[in-house]
C-alpha positions as CSV (number, residue, x, y, z in Angstrom):
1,X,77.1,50.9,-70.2
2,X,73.4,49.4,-68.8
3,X,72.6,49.5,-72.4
4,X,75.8,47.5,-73.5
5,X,74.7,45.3,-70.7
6,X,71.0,44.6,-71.9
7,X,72.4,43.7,-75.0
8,X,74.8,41.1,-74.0
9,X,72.3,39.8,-71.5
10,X,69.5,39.4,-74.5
11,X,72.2,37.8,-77.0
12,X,73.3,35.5,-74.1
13,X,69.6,34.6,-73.1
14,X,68.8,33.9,-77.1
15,X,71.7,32.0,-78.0
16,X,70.8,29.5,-74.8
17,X,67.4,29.6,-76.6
18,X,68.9,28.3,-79.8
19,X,71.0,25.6,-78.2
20,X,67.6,23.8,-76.4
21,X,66.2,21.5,-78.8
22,X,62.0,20.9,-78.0
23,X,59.9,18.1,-79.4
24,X,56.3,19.7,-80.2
25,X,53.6,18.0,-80.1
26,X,49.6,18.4,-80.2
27,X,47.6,16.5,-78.0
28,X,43.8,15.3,-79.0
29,X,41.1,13.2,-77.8
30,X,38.7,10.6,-79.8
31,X,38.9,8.4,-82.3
32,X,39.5,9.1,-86.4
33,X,36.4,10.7,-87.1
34,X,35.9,13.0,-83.7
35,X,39.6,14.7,-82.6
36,X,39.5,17.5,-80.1
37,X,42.4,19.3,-79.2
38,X,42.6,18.8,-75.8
39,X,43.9,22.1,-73.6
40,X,45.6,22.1,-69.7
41,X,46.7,18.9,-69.3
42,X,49.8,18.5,-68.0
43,X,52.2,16.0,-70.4
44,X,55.6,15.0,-69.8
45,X,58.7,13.2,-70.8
46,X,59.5,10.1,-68.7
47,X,63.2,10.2,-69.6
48,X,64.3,13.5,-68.7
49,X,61.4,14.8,-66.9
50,X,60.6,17.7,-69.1
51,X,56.6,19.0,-68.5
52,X,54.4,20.8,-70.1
53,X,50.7,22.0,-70.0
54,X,48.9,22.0,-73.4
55,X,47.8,25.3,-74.5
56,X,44.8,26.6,-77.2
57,X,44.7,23.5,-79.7
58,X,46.7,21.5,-77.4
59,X,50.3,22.4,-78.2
60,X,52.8,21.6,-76.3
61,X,56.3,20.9,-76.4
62,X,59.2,19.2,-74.6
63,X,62.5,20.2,-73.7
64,X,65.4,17.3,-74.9
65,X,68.6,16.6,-72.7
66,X,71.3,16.6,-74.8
67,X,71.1,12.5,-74.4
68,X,68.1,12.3,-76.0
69,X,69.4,12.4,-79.4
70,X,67.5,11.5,-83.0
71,X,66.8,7.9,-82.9
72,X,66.2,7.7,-78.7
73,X,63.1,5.7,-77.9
74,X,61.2,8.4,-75.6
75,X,58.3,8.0,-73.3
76,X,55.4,10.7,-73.2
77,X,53.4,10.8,-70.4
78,X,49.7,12.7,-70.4
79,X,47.5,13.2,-67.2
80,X,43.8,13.2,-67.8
81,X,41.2,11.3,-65.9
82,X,39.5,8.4,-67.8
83,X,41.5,8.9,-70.9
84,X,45.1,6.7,-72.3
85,X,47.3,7.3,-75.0
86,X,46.6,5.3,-77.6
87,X,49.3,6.4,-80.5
88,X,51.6,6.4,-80.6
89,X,51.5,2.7,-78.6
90,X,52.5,2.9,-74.8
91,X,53.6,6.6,-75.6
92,X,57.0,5.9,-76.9
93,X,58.1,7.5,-79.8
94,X,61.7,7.8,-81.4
95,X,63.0,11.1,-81.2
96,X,63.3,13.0,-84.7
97,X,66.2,14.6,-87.0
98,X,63.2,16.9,-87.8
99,X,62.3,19.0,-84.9
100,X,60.0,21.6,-87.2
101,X,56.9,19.1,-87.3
102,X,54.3,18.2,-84.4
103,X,54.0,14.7,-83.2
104,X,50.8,14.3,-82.9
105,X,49.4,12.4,-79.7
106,X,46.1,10.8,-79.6
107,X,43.9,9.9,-76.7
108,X,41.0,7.4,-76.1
109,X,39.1,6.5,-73.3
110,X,40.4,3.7,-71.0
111,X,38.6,0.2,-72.1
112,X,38.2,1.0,-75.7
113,X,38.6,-2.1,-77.7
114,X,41.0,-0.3,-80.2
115,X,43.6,-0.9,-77.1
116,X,43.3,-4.5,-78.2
117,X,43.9,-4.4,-81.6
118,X,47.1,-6.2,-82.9
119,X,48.9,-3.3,-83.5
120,X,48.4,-1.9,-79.6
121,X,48.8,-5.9,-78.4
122,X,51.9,-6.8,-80.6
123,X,53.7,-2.9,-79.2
124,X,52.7,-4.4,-75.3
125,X,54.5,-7.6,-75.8
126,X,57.3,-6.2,-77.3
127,X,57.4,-3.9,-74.3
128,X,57.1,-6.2,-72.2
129,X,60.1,-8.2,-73.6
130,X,62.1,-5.4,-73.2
131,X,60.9,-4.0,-69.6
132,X,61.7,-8.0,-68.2
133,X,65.4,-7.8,-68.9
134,X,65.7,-4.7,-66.7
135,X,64.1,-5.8,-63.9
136,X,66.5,-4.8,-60.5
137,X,66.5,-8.0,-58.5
138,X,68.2,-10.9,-59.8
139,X,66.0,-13.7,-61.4
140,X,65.5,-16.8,-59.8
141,X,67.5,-19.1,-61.9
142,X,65.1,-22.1,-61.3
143,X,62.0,-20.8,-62.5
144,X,60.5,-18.8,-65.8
145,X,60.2,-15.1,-64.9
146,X,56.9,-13.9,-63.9
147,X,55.2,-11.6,-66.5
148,X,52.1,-11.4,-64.6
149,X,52.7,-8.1,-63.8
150,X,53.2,-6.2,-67.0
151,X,49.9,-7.6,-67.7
152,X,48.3,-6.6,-64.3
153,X,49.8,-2.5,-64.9
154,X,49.2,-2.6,-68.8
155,X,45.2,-4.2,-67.9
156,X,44.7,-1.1,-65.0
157,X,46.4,1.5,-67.1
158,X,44.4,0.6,-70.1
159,X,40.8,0.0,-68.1
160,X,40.6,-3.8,-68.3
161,X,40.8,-7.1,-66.9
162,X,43.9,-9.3,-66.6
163,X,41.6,-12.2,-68.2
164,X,40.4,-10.2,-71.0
165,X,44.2,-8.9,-71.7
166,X,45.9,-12.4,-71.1
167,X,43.0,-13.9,-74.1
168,X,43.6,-11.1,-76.3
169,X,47.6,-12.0,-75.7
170,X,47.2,-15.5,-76.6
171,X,45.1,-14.9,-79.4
172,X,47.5,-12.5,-80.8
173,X,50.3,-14.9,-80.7
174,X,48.3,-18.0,-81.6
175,X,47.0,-15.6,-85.2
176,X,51.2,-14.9,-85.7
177,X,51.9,-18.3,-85.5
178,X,49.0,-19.5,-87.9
179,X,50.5,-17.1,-90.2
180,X,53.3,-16.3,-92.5
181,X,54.7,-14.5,-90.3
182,X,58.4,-12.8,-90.4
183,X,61.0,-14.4,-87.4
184,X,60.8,-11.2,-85.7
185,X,57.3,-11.7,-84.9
186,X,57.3,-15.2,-84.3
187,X,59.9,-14.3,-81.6
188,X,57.4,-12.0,-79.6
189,X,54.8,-15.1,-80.0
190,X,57.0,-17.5,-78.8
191,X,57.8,-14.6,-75.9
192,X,54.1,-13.6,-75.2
193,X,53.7,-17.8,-74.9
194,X,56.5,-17.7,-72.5
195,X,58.3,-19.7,-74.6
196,X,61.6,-18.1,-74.1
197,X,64.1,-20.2,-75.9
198,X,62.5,-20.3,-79.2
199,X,61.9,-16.9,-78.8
200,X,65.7,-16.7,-78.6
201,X,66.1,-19.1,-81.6
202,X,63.8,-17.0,-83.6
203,X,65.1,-13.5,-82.9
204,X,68.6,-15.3,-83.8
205,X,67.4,-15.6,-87.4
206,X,65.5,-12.3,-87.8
207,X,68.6,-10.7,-86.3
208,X,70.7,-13.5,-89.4
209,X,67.7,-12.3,-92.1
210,X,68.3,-8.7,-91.6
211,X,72.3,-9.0,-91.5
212,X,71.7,-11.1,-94.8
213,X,69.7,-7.9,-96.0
214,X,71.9,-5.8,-95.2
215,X,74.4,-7.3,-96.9
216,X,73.1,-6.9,-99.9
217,X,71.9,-3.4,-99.1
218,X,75.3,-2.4,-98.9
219,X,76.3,-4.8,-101.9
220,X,73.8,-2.7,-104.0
221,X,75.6,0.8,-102.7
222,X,79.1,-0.3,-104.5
223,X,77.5,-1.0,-107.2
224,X,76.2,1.6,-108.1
225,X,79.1,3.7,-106.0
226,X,81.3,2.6,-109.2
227,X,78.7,3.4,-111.7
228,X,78.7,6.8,-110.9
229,X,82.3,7.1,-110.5
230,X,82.6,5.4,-113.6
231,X,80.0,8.0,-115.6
232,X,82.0,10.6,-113.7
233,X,85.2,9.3,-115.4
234,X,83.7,8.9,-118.8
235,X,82.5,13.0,-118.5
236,X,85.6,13.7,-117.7
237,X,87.3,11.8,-119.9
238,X,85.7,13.4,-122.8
239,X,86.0,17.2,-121.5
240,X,89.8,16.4,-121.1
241,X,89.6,15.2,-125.0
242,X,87.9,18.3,-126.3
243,X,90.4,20.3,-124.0
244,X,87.3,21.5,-121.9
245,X,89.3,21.4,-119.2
246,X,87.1,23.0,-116.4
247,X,84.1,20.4,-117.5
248,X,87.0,17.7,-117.1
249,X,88.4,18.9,-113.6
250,X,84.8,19.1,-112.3
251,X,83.9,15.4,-113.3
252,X,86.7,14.1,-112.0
253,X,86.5,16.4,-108.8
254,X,83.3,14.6,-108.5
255,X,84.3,11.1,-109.2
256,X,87.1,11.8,-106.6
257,X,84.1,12.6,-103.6
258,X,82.6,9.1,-104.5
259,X,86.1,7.6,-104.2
260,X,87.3,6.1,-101.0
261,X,91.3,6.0,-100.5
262,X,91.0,3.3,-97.9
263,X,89.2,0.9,-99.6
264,X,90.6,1.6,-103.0
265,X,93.9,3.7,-102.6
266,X,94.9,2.7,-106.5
267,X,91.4,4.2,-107.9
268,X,91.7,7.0,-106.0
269,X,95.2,7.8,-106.5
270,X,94.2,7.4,-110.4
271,X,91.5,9.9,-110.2
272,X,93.6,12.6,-108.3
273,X,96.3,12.0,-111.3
274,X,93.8,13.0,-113.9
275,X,92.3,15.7,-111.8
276,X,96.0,17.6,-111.1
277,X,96.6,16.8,-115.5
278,X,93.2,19.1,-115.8
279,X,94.0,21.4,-113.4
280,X,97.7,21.6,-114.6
281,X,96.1,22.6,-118.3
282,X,93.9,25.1,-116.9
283,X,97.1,27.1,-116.4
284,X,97.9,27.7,-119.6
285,X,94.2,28.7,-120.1
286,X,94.4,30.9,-117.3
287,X,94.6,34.6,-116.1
288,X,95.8,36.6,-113.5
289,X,95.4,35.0,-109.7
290,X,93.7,31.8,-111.6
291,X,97.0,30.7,-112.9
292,X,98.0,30.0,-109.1
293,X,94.5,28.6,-107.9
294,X,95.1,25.9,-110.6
295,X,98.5,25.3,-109.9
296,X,98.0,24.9,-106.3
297,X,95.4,22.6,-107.1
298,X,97.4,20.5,-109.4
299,X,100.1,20.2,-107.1
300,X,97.6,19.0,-104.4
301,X,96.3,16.3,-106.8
302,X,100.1,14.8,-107.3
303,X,100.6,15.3,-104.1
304,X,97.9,13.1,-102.9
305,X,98.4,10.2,-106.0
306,X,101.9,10.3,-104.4
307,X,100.6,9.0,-101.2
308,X,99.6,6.1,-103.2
309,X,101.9,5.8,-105.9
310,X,105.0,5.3,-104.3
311,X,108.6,4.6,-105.3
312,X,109.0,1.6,-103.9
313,X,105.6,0.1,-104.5
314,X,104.8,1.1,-108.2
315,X,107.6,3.1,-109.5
316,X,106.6,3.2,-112.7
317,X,102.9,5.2,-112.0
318,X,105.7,7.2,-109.7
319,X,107.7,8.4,-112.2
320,X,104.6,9.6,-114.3
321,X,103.2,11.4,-112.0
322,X,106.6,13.2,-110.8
323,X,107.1,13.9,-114.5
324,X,103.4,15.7,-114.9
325,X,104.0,17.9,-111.6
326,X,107.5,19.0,-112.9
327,X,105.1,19.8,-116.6
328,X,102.9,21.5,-114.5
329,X,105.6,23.4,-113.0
330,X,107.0,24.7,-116.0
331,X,104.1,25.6,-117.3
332,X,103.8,28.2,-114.3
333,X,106.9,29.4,-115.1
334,X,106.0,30.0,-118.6
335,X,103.1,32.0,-117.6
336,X,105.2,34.4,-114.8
337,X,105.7,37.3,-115.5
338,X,108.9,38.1,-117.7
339,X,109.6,34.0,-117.7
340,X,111.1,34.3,-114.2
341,X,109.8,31.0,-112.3
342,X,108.3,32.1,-109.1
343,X,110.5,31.0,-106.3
344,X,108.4,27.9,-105.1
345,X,108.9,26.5,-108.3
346,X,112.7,26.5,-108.3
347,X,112.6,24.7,-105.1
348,X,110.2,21.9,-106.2
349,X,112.3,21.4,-109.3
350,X,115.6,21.8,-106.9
351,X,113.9,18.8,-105.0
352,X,112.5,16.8,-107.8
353,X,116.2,17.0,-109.4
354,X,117.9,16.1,-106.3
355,X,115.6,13.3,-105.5
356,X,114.2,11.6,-108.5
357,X,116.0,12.7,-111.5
358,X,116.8,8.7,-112.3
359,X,113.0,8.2,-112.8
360,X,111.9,11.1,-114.0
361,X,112.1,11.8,-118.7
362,X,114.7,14.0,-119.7
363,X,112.3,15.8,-121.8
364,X,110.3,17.2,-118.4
365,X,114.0,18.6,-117.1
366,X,114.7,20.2,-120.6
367,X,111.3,21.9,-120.3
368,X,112.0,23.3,-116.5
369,X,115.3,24.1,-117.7
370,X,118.6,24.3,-116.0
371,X,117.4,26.1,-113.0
372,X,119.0,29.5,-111.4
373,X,122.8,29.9,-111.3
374,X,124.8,29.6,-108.3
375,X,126.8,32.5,-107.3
């Protein structure tokens, strides 16, 4: 019974292992050409307050909250005198669908001037646009917010002056400006400039440029969405001529996956049609419990065109597709053992002839025949 116990209490103990997601990560100090790991110091995750202390080669890793989920902007945090992360910018990182690999964190020593290159400048102002909106007081609706803070933390954290930071601002912005520069980054220019309203004007139209792009993105997707259902049909197509039926019902099947119902219920419904007429010929083909895989899957096919194809709305395709169910049907009963139709199919053709015989060929009801005797 302990033993029972033990067991239990390791599967319990690993399963709670495998349901805590970590983000890894290496820690290093120095610059491009002189990277040391660097070992116990203590890093952590702002958000959720995970903590670590890096180990030999300075590995780490994190614990994630089940609210930090891939694509959460996260904060890391590292605590070592003199020293400031310098990538990824500020710390923040986006947390990964990929777990397996180490985000690598690098440090530098507080008042390098690779703090204040665009890249590290450009991150701070867009940080900074972000951080002013959640401020907890209420602004004061007669006056510009004051930003002379972020600059005053991000100057001490980084080991510099305000002056030196506020130039290096400016001199960013005024460089975006001079240059061809995409609305997005025009935006933070106009923000780092306190010019607030054309930085709203200018976001508005990167927001309008990328809606425009995506657009098209998505434009592009159908387009070539329909050429592979299209080259799907063709395969198909031509199986179904040379009466390679299983080629055919696998094109189509995979036509059908590219196929949306929603957006294009008379496609789809087409597809499923040709998809139950290949299966419904496999049947014929077919031996022992494959005769019944293919018929059930024929029968779904109509089944599902009929959700489409109704009798109201397009009687016609209707009546088509009742009549190749009821030739699917009989060609089951062909194959049963003895020529007895198994006793699903009598009731299908019990309910096909009670509901639909006005649409449906005579020559599908000569094929089922005249059905069981009544006593």
């Amino acid at each position: 019974m302990r033993l029972v116990s033990l067991l239990l209490a390791s599967c319990l103990v690993s399963a709670h292992a495998q349901a805590q997601r970590e983000l890894l990560g290496k820690l290093v100090k120095g610059d491009d050409q002189s990277r040391t790991p660097a070992d116990n110091v203590a890093v952590s995750l702002d958000e959720d307050g995970s903590h670590d202390v890096t180990r030999d080669g300075g590995l780490f890793h994190l614990f994630l909250s089940d609210a930090l989920k891939p694509g959460v902007e996260v904060t890391i945090s590292a605590t070592i005198p003199g020293f400031a992360i310098y990538e990824p910018p500020g710390g923040k990182l986006t947390v990964p669908m990929d777990l397996v690999h180490r985000k690598e964190i690098q440090l530098l020593p507080k008042g390098s001037l690779k703090f204040l290159s665009d890249v590290q400048v450009r991150a701070f102002v867009e940080r900074t646009a972000k951080e002013s909106s959640r401020a907890t007081s209420l602004p004061n609706v007669k006056e510009p917010p004051d930003l002379s803070r972020y600059l005053k933390d991000w100057a001490v954290q980084y080991g510099f002056g305000v002056d030196q930071v506020k130039s290096e601002v400016n001199r960013w912005a005024s460089e975006v400006e001079s240059k061809k520069s995409d609305n997005y980054d025009l935006s933070l220019a106009a923000f780092a400039k306190k010019n607030f309203n054309e930085a709203h004007d200018k976001a508005m139209e990167a927001a309008a440029d990328e809606e425009n792009r995506l657009v098209s993105l998505q434009q592009q997707q159908q387009e070539s969405i329909d050429l592979i259902i299209r080259d799907y049909l063709l395969a198909g197509d031509s199986a179904y001529s040379a009466q390679d039926f299983s080629k055919s019902s696998t094109a189509y099947g995979k036509a059908l996956a590219h196929t949306s119902q929603v957006q294009n219920g008379i496609e789809w419904a087409g597809i499923q049609i040709r998809l139950g007429n290949a299966e419904a010929a496999l049947v014929s083909r077919s031996e022992g419990v494959a005769i019944s895989q293919h018929e059930e899957s024929a029968r779904k096919a109509y089944q599902a065109a009929l959700t489409v194809y109704t009798r109201e709305q397009v009687p016609e395709d209707w009546a088509a597709t009742q009549n190749n169910f009821g030739l699917a049907l009989f060609n089951l009963a062909e194959r049963s053992e003895g020529g007895l139709r198994p006793p699903d199919t009598c009731a299908k053709r019990s309910t096909l002839t009670a509901m639909h015989y006005r649409f449906i060929p005579a020559s599908t009801y000569l094929k089922i025949g005249p059905g069981p005797r009544q006593a």
